[in-house]
MOPAC internal coordinates of N, CA, C and O (Angstrom, degrees):
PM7 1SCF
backbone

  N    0.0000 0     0.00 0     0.00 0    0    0    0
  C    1.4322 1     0.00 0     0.00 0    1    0    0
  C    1.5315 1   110.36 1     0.00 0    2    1    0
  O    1.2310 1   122.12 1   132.31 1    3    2    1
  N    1.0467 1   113.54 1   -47.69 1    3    2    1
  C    1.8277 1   124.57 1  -155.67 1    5    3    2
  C    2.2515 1    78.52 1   -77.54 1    6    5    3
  O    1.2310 1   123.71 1   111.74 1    7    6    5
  N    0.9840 1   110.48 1   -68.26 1    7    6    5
  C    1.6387 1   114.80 1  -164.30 1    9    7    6
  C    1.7548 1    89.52 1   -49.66 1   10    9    7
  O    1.2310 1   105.30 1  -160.60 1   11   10    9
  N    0.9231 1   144.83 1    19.40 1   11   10    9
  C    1.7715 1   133.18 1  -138.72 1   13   11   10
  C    2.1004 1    76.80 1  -140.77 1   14   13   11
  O    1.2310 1   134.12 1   117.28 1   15   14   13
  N    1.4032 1    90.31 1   -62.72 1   15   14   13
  C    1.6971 1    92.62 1  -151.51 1   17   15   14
  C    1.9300 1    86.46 1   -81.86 1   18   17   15
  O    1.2310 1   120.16 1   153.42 1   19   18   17
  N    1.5223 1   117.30 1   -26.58 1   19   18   17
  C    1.7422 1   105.53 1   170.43 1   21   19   18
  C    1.0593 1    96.04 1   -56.98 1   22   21   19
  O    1.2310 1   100.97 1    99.35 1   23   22   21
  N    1.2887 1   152.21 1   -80.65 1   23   22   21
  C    1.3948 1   146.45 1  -154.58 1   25   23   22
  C    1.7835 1   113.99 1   -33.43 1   26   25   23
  O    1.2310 1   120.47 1   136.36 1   27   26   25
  N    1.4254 1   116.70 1   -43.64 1   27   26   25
  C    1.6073 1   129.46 1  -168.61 1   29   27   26
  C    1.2326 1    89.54 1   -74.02 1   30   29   27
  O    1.2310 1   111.20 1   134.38 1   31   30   29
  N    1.3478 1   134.17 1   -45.62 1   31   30   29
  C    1.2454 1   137.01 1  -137.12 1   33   31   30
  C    1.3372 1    92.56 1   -97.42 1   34   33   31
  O    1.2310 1   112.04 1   145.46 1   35   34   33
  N    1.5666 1   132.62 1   -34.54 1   35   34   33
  C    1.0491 1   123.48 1  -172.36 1   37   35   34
  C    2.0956 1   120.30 1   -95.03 1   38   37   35
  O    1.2310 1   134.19 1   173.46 1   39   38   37
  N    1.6445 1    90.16 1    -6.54 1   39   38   37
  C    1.8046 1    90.91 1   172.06 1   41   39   38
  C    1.5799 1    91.82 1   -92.02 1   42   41   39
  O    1.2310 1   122.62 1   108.14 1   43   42   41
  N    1.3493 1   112.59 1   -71.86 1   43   42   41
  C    1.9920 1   120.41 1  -173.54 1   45   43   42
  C    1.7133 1    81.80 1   -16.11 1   46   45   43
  O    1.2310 1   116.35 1    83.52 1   47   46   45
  N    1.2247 1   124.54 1   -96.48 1   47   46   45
  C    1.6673 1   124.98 1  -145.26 1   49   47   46
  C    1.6378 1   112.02 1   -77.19 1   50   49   47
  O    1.2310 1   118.81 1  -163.29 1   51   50   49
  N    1.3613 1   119.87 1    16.71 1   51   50   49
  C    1.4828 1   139.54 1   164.27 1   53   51   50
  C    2.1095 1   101.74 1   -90.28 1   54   53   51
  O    1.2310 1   131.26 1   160.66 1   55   54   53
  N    0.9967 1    95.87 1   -19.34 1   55   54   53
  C    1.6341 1    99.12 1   178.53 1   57   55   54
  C    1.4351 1   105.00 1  -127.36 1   58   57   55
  O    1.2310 1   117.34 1  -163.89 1   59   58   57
  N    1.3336 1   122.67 1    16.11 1   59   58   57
  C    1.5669 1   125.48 1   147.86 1   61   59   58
  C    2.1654 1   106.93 1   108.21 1   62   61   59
  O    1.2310 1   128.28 1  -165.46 1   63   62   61
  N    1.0859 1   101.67 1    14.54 1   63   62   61
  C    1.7210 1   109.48 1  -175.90 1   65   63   62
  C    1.2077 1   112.45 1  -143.77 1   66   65   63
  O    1.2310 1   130.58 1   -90.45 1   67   66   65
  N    1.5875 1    97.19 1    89.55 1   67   66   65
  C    1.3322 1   128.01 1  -175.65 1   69   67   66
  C    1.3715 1   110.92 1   -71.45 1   70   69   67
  O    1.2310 1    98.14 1   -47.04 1   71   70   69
  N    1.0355 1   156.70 1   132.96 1   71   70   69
  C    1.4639 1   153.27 1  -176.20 1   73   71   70
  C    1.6477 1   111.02 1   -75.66 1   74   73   71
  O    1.2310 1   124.53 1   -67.00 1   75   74   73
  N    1.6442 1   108.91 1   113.00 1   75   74   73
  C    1.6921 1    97.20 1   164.51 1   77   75   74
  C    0.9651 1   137.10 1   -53.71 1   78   77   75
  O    1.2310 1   111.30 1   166.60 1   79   78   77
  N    1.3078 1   133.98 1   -13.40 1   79   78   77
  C    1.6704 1   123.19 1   163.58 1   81   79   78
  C    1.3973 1    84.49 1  -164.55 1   82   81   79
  O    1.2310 1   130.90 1   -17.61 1   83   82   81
  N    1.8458 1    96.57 1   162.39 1   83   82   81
  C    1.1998 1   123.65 1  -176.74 1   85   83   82
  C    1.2618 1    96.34 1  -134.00 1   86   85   83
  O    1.2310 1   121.69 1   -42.97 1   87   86   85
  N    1.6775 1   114.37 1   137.03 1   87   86   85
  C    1.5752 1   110.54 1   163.21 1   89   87   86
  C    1.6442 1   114.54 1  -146.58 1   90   89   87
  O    1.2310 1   119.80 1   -26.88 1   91   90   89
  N    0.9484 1   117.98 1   153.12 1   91   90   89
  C    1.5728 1   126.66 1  -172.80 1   93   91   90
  C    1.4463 1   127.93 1   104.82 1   94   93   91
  O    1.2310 1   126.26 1   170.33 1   95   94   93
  N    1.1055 1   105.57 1    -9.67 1   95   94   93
  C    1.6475 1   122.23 1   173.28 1   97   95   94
  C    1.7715 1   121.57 1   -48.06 1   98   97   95
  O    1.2310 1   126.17 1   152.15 1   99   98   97
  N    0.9638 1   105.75 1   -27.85 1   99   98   97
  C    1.6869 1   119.71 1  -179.25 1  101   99   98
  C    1.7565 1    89.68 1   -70.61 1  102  101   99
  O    1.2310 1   109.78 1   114.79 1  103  102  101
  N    1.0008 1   136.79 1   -65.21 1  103  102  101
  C    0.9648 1   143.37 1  -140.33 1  105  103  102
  C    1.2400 1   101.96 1  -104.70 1  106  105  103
  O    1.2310 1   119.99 1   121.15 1  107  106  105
  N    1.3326 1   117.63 1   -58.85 1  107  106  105
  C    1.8948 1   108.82 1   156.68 1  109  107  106
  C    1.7331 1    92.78 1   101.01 1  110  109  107
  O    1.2310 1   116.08 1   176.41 1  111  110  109
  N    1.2044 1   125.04 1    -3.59 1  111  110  109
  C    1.4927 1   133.46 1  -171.92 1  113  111  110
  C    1.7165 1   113.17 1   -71.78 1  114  113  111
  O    1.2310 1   128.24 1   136.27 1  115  114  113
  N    1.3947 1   101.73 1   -43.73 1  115  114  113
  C    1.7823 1   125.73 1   176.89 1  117  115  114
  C    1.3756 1    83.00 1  -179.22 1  118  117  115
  O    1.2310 1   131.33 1   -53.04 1  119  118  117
  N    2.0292 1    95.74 1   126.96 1  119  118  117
  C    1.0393 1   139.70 1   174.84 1  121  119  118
  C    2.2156 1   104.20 1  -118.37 1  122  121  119
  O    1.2310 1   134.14 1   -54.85 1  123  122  121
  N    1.4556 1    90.27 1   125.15 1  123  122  121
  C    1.1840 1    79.31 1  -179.40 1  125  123  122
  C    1.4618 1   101.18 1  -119.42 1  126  125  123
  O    1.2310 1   115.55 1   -52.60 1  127  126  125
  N    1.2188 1   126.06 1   127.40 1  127  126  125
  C    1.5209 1   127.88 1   153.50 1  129  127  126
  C    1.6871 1   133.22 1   -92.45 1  130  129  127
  O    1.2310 1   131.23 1   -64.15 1  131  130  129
  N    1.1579 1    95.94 1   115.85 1  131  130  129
  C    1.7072 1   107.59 1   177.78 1  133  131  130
  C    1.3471 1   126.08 1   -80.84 1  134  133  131
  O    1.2310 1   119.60 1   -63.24 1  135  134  133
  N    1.5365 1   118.36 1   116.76 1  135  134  133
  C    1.7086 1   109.56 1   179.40 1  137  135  134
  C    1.0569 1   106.58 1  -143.02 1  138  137  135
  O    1.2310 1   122.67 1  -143.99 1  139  138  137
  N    1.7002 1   112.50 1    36.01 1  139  138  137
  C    1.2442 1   112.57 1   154.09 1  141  139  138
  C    1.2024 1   109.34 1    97.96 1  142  141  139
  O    1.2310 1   109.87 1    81.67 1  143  142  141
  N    1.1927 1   136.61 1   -98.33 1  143  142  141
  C    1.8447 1   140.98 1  -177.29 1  145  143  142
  C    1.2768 1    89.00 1   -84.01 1  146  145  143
  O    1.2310 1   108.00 1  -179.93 1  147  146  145
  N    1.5166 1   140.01 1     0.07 1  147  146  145
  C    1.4613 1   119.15 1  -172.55 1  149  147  146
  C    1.9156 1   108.48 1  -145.80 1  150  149  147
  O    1.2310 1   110.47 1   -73.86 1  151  150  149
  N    1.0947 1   135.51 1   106.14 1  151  150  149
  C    1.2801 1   141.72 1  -179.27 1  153  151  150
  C    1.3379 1   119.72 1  -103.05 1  154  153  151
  O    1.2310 1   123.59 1   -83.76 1  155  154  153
  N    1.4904 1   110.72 1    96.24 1  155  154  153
  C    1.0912 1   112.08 1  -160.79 1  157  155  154
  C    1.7323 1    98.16 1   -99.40 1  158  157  155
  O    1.2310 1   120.98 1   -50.45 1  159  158  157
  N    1.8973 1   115.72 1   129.55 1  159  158  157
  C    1.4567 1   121.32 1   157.29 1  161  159  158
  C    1.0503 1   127.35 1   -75.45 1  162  161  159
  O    1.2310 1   112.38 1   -40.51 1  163  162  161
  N    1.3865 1   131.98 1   139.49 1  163  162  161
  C    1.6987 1   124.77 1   154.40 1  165  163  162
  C    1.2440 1   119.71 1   -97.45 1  166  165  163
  O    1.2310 1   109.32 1   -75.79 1  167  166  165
  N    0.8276 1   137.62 1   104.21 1  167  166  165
  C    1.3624 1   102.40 1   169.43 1  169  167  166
  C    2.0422 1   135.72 1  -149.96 1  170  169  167
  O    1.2310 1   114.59 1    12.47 1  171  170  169
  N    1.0592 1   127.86 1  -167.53 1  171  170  169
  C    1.6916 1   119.94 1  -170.14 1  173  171  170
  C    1.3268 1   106.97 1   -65.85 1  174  173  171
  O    1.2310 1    99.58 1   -48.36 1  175  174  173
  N    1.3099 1   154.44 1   131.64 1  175  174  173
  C    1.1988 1   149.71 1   149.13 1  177  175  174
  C    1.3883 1   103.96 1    -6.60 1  178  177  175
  O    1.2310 1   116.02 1    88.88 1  179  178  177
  N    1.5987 1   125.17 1   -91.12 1  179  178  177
  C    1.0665 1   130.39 1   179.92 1  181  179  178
  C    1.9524 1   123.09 1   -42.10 1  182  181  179
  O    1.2310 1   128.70 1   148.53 1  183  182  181
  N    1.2349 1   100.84 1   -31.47 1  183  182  181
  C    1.5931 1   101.99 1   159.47 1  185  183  182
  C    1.0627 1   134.00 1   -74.90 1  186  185  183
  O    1.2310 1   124.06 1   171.94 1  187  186  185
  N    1.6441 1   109.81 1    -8.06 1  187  186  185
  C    1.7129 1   108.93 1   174.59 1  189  187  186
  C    1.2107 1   103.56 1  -116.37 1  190  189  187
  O    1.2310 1   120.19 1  -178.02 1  191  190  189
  N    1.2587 1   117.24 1     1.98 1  191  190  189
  C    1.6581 1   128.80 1   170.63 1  193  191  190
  C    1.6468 1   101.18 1   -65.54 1  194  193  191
  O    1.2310 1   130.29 1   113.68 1  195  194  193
  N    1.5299 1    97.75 1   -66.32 1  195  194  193
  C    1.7225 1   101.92 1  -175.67 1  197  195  194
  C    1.7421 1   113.80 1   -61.81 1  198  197  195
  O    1.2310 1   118.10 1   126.06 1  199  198  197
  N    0.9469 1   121.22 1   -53.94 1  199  198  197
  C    1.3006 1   114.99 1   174.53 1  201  199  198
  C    2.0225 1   127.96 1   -69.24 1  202  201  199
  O    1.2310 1   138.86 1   177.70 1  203  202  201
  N    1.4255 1    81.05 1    -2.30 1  203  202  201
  C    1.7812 1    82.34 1  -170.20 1  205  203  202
  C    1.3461 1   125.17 1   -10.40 1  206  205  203
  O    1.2310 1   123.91 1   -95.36 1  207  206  205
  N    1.5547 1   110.10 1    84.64 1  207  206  205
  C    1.3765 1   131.07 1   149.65 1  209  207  206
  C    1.8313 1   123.76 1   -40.07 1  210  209  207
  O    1.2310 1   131.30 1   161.19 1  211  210  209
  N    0.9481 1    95.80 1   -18.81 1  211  210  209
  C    1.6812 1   105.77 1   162.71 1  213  211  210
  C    1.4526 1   115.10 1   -58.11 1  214  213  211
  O    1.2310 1   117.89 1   127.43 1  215  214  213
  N    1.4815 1   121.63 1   -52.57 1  215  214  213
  C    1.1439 1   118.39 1  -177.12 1  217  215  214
  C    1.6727 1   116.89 1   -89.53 1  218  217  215
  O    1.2310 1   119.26 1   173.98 1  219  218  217
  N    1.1415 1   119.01 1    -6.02 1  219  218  217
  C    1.3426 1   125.93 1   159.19 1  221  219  218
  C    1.1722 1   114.04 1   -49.08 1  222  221  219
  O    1.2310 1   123.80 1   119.62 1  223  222  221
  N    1.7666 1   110.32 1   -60.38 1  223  222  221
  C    1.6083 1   132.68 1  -158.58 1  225  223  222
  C    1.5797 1   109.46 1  -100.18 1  226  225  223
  O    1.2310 1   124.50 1  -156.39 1  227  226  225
  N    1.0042 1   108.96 1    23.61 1  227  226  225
  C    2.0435 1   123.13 1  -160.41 1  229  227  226
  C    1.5297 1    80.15 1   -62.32 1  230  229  227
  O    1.2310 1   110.57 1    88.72 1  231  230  229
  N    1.5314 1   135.34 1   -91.28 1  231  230  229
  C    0.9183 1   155.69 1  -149.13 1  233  231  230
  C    1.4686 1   103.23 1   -55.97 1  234  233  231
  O    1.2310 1   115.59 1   155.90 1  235  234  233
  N    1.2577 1   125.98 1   -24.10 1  235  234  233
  C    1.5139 1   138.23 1   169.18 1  237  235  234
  C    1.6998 1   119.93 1   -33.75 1  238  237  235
  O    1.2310 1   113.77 1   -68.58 1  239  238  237
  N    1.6670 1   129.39 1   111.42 1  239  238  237
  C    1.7079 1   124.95 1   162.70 1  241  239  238
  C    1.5444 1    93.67 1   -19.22 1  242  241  239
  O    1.2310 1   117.47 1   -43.88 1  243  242  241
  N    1.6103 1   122.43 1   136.12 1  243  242  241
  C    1.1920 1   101.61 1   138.97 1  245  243  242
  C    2.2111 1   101.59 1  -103.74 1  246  245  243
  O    1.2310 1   132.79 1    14.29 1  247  246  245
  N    1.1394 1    92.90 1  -165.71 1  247  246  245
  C    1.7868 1   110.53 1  -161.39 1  249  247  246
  C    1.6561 1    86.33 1  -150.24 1  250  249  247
  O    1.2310 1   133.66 1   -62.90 1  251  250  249
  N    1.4396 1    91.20 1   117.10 1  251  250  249
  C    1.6117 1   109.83 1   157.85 1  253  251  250
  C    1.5832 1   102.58 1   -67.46 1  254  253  251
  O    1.2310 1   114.23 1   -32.82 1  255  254  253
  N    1.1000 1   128.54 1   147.18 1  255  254  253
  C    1.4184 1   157.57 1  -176.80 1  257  255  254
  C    1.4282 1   105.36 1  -116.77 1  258  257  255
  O    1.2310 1   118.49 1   -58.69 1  259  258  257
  N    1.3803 1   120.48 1   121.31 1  259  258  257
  C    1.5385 1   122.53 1   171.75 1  261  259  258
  C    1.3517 1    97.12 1   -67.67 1  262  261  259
  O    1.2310 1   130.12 1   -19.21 1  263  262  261
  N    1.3992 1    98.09 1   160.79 1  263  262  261
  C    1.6484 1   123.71 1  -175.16 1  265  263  262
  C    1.4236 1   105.79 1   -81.19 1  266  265  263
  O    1.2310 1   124.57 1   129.27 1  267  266  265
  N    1.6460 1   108.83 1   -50.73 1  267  266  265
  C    1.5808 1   107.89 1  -170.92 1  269  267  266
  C    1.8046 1   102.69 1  -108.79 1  270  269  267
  O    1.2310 1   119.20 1    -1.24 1  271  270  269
  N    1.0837 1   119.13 1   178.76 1  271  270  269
  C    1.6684 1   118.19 1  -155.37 1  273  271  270
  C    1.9181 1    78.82 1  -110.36 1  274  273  271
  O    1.2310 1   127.54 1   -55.99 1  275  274  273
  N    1.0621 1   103.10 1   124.01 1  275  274  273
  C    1.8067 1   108.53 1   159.60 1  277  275  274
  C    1.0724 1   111.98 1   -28.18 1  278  277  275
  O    1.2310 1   123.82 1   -27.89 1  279  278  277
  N    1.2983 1   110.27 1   152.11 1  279  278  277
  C    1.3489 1   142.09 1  -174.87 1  281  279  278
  C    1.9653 1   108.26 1   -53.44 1  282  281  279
  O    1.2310 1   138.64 1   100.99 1  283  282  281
  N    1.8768 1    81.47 1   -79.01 1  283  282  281
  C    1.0442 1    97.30 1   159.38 1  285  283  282
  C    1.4019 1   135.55 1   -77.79 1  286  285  283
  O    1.2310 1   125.70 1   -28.32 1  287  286  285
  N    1.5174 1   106.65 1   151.68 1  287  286  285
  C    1.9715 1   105.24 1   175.73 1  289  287  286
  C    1.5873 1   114.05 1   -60.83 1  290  289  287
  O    1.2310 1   119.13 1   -62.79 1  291  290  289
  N    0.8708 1   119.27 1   117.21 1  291  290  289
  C    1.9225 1   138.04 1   177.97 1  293  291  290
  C    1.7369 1   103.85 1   -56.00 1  294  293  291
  O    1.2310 1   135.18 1   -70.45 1  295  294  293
  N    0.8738 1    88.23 1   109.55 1  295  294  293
  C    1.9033 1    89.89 1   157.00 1  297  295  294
  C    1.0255 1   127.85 1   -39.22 1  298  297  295
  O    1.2310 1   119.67 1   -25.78 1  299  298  297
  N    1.2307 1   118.23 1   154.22 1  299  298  297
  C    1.8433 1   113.32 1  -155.49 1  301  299  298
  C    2.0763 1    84.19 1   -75.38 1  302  301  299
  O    1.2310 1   132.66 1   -14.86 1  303  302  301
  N    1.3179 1    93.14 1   165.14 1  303  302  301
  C    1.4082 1   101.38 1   170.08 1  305  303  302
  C    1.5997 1   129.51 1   -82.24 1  306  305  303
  O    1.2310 1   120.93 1   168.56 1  307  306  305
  N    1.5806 1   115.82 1   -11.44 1  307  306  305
  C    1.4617 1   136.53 1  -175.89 1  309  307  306
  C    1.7515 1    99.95 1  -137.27 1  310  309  307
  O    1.2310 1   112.53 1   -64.04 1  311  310  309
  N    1.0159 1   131.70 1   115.96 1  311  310  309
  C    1.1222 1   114.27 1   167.85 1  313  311  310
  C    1.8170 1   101.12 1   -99.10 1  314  313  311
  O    1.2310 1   117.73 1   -44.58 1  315  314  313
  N    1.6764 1   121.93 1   135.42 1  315  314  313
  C    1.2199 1   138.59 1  -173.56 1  317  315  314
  C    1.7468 1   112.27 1  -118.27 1  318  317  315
  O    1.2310 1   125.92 1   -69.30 1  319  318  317
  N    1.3134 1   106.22 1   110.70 1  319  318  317
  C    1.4629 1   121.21 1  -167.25 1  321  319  318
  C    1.3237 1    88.86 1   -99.20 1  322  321  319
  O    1.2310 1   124.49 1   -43.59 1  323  322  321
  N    1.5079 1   108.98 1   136.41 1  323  322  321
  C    1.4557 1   137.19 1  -144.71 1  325  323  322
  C    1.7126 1   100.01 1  -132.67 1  326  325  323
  O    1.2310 1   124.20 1   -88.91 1  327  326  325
  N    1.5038 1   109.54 1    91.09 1  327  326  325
  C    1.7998 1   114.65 1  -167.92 1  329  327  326
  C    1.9443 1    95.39 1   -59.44 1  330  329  327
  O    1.2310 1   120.34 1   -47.71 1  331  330  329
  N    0.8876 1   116.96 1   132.29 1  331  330  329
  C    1.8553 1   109.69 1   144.87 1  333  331  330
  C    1.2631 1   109.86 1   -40.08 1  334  333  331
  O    1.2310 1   125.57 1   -23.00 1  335  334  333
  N    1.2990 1   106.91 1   157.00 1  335  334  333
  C    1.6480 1   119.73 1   163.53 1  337  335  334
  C    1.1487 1   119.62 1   -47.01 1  338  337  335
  O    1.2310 1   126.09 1   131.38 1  339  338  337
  N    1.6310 1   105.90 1   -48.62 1  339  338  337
  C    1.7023 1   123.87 1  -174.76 1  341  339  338
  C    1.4770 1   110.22 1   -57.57 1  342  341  339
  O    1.2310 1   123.21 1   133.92 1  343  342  341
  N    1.5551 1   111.45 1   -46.08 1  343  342  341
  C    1.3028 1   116.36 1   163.15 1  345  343  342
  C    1.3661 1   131.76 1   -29.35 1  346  345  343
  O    1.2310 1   134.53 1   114.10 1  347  346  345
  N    1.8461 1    89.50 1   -65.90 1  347  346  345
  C    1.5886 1   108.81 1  -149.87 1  349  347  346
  C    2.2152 1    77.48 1   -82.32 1  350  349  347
  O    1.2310 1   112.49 1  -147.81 1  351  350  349
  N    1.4060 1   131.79 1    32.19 1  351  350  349
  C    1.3802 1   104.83 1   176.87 1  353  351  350
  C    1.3411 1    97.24 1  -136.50 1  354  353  351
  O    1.2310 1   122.96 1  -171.83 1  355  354  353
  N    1.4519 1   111.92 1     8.17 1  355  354  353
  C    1.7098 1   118.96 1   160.35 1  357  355  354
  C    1.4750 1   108.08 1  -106.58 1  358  357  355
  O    1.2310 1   123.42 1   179.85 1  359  358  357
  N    1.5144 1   111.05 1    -0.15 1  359  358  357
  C    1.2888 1    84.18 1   168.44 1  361  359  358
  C    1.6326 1   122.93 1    84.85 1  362  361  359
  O    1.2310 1   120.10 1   180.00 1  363  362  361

């Protein structure tokens, strides 16, 4: 699991979209990573058995997913404009 969600964690913020929080890693059971427009689960067979999030999200768009990763590096998915100090002290 944990080598599963390092891998996401390490392309997503290799192309600039670092995930705001990560949780479940201690335990490695379901790891969830947050990046905002995108929430990615990991988790045990038997842990997504019991909770089946499938039927939560039944009614859910799905989105075909390309097979191979673009050519080119993808634009971050949020772009976050970052005030100066000087800025952020006028307010």
């Amino acid at each position: 699991m944990r080598a599963i969600a390092d891998n996401v964690d390490a392309h997503l913020s290799g192309q600039r979209v670092p995930p705001l929080s990560i949780e479940g890693t201690m335990t490695a059971q379901w790891i969830l990573l947050d990046f905002g427009d995108v929430v990615v689960h990991v988790f045990r067979a038997d842990i997504r058995d019991h909770y089946g999030l499938e039927r939560l999200w039944n009614d859910a768009r799905r989105i075909r997913l390309p097979a191979e990763p673009a050519t080119a590096p993808a634009s971050p998915l949020r772009s976050a404009k970052r005030r100066s100090p000087r800025a952020r002290e006028q307010g």
